[in-house]
N, C-alpha and C positions, 0 to 999 in steps of 0.2 A: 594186515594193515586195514583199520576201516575206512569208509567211504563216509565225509562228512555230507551228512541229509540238510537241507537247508526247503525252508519250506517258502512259498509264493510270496507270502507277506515280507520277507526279508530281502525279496530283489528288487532294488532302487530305480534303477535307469534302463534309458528306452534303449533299446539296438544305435546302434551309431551316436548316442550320445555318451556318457562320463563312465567307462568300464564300470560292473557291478563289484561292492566292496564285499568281499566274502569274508570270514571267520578272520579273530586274532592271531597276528603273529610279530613275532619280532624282525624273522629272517625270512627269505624269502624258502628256506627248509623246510620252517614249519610249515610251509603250504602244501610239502609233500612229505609227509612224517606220520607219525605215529597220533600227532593229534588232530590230523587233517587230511586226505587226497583228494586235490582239485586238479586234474592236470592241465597245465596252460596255465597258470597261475602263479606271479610272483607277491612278493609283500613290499607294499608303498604305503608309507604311513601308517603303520600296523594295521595295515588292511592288506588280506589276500585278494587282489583284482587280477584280470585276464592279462596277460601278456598283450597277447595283438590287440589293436585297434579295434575295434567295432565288433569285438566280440564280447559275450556275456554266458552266466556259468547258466547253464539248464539242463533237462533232459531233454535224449532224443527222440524223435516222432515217435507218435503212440506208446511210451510210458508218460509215467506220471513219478510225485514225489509220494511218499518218501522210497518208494523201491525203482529207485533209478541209478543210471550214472552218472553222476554229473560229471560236467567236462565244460570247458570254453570253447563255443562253438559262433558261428553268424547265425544273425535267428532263422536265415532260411533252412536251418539245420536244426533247429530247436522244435519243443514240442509245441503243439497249437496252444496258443491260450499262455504261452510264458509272459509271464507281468510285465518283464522289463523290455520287452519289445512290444508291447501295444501302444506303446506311449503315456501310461500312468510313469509318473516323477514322485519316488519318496525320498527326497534327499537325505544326507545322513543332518545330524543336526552341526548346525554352523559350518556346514560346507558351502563353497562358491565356486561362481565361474567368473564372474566381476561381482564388480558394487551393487548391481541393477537385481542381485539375490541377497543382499543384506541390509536387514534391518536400519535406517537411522536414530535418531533421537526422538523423544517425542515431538517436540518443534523441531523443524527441519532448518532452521536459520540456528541453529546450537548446533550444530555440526554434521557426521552423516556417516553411512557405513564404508567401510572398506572391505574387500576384498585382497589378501596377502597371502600368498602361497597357498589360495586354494581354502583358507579359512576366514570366516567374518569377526573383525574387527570394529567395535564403535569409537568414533571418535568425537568427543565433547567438546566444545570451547566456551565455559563457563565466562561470564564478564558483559560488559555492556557490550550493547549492539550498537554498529554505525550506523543503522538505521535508524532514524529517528524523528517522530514527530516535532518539530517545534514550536515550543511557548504551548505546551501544553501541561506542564506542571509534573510529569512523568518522566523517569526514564526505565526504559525496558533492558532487563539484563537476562542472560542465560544463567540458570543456575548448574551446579554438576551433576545435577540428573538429566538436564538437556532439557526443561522446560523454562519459556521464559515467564518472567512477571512482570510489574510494573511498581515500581517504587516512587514515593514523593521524590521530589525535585524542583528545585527552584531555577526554574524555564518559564518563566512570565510570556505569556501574549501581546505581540505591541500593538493595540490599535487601530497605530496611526492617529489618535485622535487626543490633539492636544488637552482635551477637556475629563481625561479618563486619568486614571491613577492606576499602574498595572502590576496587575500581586500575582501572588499564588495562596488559594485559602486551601491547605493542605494540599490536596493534590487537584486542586479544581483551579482552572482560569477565573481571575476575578479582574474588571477591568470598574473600577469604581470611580464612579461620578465625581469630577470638583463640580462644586458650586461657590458663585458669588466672589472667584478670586480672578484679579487677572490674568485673561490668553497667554499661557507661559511662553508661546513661543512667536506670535502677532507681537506682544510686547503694548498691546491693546484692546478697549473690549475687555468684555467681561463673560467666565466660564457660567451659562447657564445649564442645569440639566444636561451636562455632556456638552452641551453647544456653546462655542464662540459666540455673541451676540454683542451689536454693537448698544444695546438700549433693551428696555421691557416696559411698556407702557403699566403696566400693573405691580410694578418696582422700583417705586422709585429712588432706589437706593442704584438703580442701574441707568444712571441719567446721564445725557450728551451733555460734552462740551458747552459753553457760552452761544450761545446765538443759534442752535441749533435746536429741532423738536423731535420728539421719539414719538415714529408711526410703526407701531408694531415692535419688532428689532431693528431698524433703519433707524440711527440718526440723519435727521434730513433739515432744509432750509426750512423753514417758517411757512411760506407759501404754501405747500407740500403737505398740510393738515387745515389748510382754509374751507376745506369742503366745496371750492370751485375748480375750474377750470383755467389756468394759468400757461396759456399757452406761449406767449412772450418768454414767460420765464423756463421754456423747454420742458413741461409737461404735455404730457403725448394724450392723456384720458386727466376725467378729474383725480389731482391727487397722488398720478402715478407717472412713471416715467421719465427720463432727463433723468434729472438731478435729484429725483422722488424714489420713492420705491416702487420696484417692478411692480407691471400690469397684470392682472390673470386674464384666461383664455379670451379672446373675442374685442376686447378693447384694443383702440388705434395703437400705433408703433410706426417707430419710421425704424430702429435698428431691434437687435435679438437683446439688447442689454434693456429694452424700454420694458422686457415681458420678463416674467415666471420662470414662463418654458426655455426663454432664451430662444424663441423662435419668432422671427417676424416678417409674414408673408404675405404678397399683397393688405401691406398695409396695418393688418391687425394682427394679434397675439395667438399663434396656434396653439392647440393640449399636445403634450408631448407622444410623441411617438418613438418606436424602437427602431429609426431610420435617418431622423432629422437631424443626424451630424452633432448633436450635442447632446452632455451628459444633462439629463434631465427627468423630472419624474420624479420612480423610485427606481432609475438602476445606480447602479455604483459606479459604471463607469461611461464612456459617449456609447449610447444604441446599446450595451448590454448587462444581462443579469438584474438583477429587482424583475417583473413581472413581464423582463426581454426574453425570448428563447436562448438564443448566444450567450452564452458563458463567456466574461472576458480573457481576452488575451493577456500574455505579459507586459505588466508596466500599465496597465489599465487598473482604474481605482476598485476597490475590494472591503468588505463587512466579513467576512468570512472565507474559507477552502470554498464553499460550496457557489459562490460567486465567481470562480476563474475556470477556466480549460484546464487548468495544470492541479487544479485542485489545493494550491498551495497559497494565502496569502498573509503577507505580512507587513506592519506598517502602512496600511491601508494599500497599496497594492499588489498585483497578482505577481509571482516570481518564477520566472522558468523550474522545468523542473531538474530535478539533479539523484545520484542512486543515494540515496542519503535521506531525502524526506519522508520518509517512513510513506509514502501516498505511490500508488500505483499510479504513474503517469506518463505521458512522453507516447514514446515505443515502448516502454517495457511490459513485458508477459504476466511478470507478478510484481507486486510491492518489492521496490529499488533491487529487480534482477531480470533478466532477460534482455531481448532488444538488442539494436545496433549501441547501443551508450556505456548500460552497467556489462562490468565484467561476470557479476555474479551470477551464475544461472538457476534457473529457477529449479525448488525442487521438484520432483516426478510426483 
């Protein structure tokens, strides 16, 4: 009966890790038969592996291969230098211990590997993802090879600004300007350049009411463009204030409605700052974002994600976050997984 010779490179695992898989068989005979002697050896999964636990096939001290015996021994029994107790790992291919040894998809939001009786299984879930950014003209789906893309999609961007028209030009946000119609949702006022305005002095197709004069964008009383000082009639500076249109920085004020800034402090019109309790400037919302440090909170006014904490905004304001908005936010670890909130865990 021969002794099968198996040489270094074929023995997989370490001492006390996954018994080594020796020669084919069907039954656990052929592991002592005519086409094989290993002794200590049965067949699991047409693999000849050791019997006991924690043992692995080698020779004994001071031989070598191939003129050895091999037998199933503990490595403190084996000869120096055996592969599979030094701690090199050649697993057989698509063997496991769990998941944490197989493969997933190439995106890892398409699905992920299994581990099943010891062999690696992948698992795919082609189709759209609940993850999503919104009003971004895109939706991202898995394909059945486990990567995603992003396809057109009609998910418009709202705004928030009455003076906008909101498309999608193939797969790109397009938010396009009305001009010259009136405020759809004021019900007043006229859409200039994106902007509600109540007048345009240089249009005069955008002209006030009867009895009224256009300073700027303000329809105002008559008084209010006399280029004096009307202080009976509730202007605060020439021209400005009361019943006029705001002041800029430095001119008198008795309230924060007489100024610009909406700030009025001993007396005169302060420049705005990212502290003075009102939306003013360039941020988007009171004290934050435009050229504030502070990223606004939720339910604070918004131009963009990149104006809020939550990085989400929509309709002109910032919106809590949720595992759904395609935006790493919140607590979460990664993009809508991790954290005390989403279920989904992130992958490794």
């Amino acid at each position: 009966m021969g002794i099968l010779s198996l040489t270094a490179s074929a023995l997989p695992f370490a001492c006390g890790d996954v018994p080594y898989m020796g020669g084919d068989c069907a039954t656990t005979d052929d592991c002592l038969s005519s086409k094989q002697t290993v002794p200590g050896t049965v067949c699991v999964e047409e693999r000849c592996v050791c019997a006991e636990p924690g043992q692995v096939i080698c020779c004994p001290p001071g031989e070598e291969e191939p003129d050895c015996f091999l037998k199933c021994r503990g490595c403190d029994e084996c000869a120096e230098g055996t592969l599979e107790c030094s701690g090199v790992i050649d697993r057989p291919t698509g063997w496991c211990e769990d998941a944490a040894d197989c493969p997933g998809p190439p995106d890892p939001r398409c699905g992920a590997g299994r581990c099943v009786e010891g062999r690696c299984e992948l698992e795919i879930r082609p189709g759209r993802l609940v993850s999503q950014i919104r009003g971004d003209c895109k939706q991202d789906e898995c394909t059945p090879e486990g990567n995603v893309i992003s396809v057109p999609a009609y998910d418009v961007y709202n705004d928030g600004n009455q003076c906008t028209t909101d498309l999608c030009d193939y797969d790109q946000p397009l938010n396009a300007l009305l001009d010259n119609v009136i405020c759809p949702v004021s019900g007043s006022g006229r859409c200039y350049k994106g902007r509600c305005v109540e007048c345009l002095d240089e249009d005069p197709t955008l002209h006030c009411p009867s009895g009224l004069a256009c300073d700027g964008v303000f329809c105002v009383p008559v008084h209010c463009v006399n280029q004096a000082l009307d202080a009976g009639r509730g202007e605060t500076s020439q021209d400005c204030g009361g019943p006029c249109k705001p002041c800029k920085g430095g001119d008198p004020c008795e309230v924060g409605a007489d100024c610009q800034s909406g700030v009025c402090a001993m007396a005169h019109c302060k420049a705005p700052t990212c502290d003075d309790g009102v939306k003013n400037g360039d941020e988007t919302g009171v004290d934050c974002s435009g050229t504030c440090p502070r990223r606004c909170p939720d339910g604070r006014g918004c131009a963009s994600g990149e104006d809020c904490e939550s990085g989400v905004c929509w309709a002109g304001a910032c919106e809590p976050p949720i595992c759904r908005d395609g935006v790493e936010n919140g607590d979460e670890l990664g993009v809508d997984c991790g954290g005390a909130g989403c279920s989904a865990a992130c992958p490794g």
